[in-house]
C-alpha positions in Angstrom: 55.9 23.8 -59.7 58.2 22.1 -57.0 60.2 23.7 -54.4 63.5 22.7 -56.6 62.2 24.0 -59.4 61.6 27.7 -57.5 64.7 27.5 -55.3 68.5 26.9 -55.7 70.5 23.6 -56.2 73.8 24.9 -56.0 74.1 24.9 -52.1 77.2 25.8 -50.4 77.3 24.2 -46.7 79.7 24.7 -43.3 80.5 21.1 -41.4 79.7 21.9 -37.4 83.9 21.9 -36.8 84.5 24.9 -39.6 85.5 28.1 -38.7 83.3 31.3 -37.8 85.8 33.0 -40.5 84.8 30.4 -43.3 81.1 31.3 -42.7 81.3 34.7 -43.2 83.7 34.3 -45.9 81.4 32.1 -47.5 78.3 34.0 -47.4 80.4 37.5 -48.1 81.6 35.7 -51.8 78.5 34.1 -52.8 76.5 36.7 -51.2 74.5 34.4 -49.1 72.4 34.6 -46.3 71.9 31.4 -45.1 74.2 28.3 -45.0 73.3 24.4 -44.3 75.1 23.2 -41.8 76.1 19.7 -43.0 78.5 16.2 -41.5 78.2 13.0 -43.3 75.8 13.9 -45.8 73.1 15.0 -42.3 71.7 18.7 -42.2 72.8 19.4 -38.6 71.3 22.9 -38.5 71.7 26.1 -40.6 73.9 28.8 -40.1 72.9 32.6 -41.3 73.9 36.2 -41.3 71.6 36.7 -38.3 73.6 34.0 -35.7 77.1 35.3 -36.8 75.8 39.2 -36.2 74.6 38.2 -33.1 77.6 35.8 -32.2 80.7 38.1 -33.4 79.1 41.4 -35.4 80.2 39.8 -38.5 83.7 40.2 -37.6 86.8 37.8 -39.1 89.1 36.7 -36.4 91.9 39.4 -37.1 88.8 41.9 -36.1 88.0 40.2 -32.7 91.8 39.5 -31.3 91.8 41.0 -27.3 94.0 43.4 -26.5 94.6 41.4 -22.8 98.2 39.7 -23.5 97.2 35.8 -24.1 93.1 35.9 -23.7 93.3 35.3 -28.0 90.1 35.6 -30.1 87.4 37.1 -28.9 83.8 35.5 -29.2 82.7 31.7 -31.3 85.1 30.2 -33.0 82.7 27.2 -34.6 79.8 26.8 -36.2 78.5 24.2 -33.9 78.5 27.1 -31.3 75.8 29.1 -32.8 74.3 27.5 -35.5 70.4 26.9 -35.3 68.9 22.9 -34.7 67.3 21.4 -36.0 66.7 22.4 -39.6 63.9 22.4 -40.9 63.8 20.5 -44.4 61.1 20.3 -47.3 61.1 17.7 -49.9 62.7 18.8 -53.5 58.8 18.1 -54.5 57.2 19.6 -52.5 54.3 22.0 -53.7 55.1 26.1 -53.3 52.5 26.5 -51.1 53.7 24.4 -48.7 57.4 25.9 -48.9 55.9 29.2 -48.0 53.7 28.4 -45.2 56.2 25.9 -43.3 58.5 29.6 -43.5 55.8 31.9 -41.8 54.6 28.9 -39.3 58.7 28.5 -38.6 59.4 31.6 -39.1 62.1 31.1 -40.9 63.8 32.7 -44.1 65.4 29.9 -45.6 64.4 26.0 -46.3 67.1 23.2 -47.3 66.1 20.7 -50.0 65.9 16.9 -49.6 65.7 14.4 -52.1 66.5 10.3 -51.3 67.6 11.8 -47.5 70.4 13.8 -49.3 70.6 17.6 -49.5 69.8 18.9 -53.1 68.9 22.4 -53.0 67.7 26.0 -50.8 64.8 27.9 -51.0 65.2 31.1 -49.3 61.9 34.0 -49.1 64.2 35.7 -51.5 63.1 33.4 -54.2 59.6 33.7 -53.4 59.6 37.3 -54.0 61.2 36.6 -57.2 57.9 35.3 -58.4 56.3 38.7 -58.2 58.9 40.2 -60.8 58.0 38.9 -64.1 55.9 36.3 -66.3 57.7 33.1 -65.1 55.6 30.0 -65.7 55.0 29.6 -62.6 52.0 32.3 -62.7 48.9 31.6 -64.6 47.5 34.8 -64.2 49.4 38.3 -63.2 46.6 40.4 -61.2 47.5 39.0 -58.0 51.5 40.4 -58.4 49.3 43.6 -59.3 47.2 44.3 -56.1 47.9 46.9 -54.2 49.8 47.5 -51.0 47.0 49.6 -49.0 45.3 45.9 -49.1 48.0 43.6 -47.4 50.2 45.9 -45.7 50.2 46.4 -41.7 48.7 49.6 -40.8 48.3 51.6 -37.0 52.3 50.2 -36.9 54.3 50.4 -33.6 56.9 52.5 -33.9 60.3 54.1 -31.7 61.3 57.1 -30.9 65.3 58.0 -31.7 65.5 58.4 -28.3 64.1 54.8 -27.4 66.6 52.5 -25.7 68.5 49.2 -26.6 67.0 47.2 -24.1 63.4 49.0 -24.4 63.1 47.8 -28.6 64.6 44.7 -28.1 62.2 43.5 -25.6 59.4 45.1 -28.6 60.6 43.3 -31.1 60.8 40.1 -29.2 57.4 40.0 -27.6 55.7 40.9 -31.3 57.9 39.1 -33.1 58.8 42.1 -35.3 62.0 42.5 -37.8 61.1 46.0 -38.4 60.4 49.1 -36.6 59.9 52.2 -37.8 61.5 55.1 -36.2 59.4 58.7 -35.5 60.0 61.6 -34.6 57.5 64.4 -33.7 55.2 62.5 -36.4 57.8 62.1 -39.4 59.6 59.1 -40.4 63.2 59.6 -39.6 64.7 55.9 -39.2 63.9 52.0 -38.9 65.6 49.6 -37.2 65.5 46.0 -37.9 66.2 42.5 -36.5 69.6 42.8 -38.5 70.8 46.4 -37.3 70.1 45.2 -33.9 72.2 41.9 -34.2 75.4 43.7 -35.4 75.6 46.4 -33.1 75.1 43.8 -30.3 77.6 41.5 -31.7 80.1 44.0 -32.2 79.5 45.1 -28.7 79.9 42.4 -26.6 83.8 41.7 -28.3 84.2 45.2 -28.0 83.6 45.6 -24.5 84.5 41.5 -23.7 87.6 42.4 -21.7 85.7 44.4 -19.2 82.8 42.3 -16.7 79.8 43.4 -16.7 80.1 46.2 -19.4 77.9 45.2 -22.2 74.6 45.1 -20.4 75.7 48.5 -18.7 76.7 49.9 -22.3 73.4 48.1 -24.3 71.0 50.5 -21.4 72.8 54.0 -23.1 72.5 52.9 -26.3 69.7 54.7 -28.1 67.7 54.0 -31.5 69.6 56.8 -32.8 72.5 54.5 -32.1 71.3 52.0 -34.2 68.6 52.9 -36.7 69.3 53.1 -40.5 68.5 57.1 -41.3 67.9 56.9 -45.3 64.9 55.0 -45.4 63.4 54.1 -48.8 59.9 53.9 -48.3 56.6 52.9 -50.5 52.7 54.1 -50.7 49.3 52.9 -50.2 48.9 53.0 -54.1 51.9 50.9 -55.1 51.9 47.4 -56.8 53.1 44.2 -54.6 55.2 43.6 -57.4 56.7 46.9 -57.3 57.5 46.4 -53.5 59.1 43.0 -54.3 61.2 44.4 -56.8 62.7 46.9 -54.3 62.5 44.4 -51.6 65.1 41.9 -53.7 67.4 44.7 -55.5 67.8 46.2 -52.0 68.5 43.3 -49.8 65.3 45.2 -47.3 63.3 42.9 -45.3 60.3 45.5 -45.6 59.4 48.9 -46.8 57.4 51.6 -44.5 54.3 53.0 -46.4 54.4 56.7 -46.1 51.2 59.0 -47.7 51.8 62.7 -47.4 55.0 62.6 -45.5 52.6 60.5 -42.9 53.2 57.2 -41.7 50.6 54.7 -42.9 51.6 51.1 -42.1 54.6 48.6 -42.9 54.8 46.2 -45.7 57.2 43.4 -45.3 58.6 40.1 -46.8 56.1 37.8 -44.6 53.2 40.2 -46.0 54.0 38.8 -49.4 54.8 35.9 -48.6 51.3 34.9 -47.4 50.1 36.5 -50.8 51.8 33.9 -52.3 50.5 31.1 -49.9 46.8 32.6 -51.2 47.6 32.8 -54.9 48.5 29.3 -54.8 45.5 28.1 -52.8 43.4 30.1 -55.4 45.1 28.6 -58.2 46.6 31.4 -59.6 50.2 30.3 -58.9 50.6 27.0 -60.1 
């Protein structure tokens, strides 16, 4: 199967000039994470959830207006302020395999589509998982969506306390390259924070406190995991099916699921886990 048979060919894009407001307006209707930032028929960059929490918290214009008479909008204003260059583009024919290992060597969540130099489609991780979910054609054989997540998940995982600071997991996540941390407290899972969480509250902080120097890196070192963290945690165990954590993993919008045995916290499963299962059901044949 090719990449445009897996992925998406009706792709909504942003020119560079557009607004931060149409971005998020774009990706709130069509429930998007990721848009190709496109002038004259060239992919510029992309644009995704991620650079807008970061950039404004996700906030319209209305949301970000200063209350200092004549300072105006808070934050970007354009997509060519904070979209990411260069993109990084697959051919509509290219195989699966190669989709999904040019996202984990990127790391990346999100591949535009070219065919003739012009842009005909988006493959996002999201439609990777998809393969785990039923008997598409695409799967010769169905153990490998069956094998269990004790074998492919990340155990002895680093975790936070509630108490952690701002500054303290960013710097964590950044140095391992982590999305996900899991949040304990006196051995019990109580929390996890993610790339995401951490993005919005930092976004929303620096318009919030943009009228007054030198305050958000003073606020960020009292802000807490506790701050942060998402509390109702849906979790998996050792014992479950890769396709069973897929099917969460889509219908939930999570990026990854903490494995939990006995109340105990075993490991982490997330969407780069799978996604390399996929890279080695292909090479094996058992994806075509």
């Amino acid at each position: 199967m090719q990449l445009i048979e897996l992925g998406d060919t009706r792709v909504v894009t942003v020119a560079p000039s557009d607004s931060i407001d149409r971005a998020i307006s774009l990706l709130e209707e069509n429930d998007f994470r990721h848009l190709p930032v496109v002038d004259r028929g060239q992919i510029l960059g992309m644009v995704s959830d991620r650079d807008l929490l970061s950039a404004v918290g996700m906030q319209h214009d209305e949301e970000r207006l200063s209350s200092s008479p004549g300072s105006g909008r808070v934050g970007a204003t354009r997509i060519d302020q904070i979209m990411s260059t260069p993109a990084r583009t697959a051919a509509a024919e290219d195989s699966l395999q190669h989709g999904a290992q040019l996202m984990l060597d990127a790391g990346i969540r999100a591949i535009p589509l070219v065919y003739r130099d012009r842009l005909a489609g988006i493959v996002t991780e999201t439609d990777f998982l998809k393969c785990y979910l039923n008997d598409r054609p695409i799967c010769k054989m169905q153990g490998w969506r069956l094998q269990l997540v004790r074998d492919h998940m990340t155990p002895n995982v680093k975790t936070l306390k509630p108490t952690d600071g701002f500054l303290h997991a960013a710097r964590m996540m950044h140095s391992h390259r982590f999305r996900h941390i899991p949040i304990v407290d006196g051995g019990m899972l109580i929390g996890i924070v993610s790339d995401r969480d951490m993005r919005r509250f930092l976004g929303t902080m620096e318009i919030d406190s943009a009228e007054e120097a030198g305050m958000p890196a003073r606020a960020r070192g009292h802000v807490t995991m506790r701050d942060v963290m998402t509390t109702d945690v849906t979790n998996t165990t050792v014992d479950a099916t890769l396709a069973e954590v897929a099917e969460v993993l889509v219908k939930r919008k999570f990026g990854s699921l903490p494995v939990v045995d006995d109340g105990e916290l075993k490991g982490i499963i997330t969407e780069a886990d799978l996604l390399r299962h996929v890279v080695n059901a292909c090479r094996e044949g058992e994806v075509k």
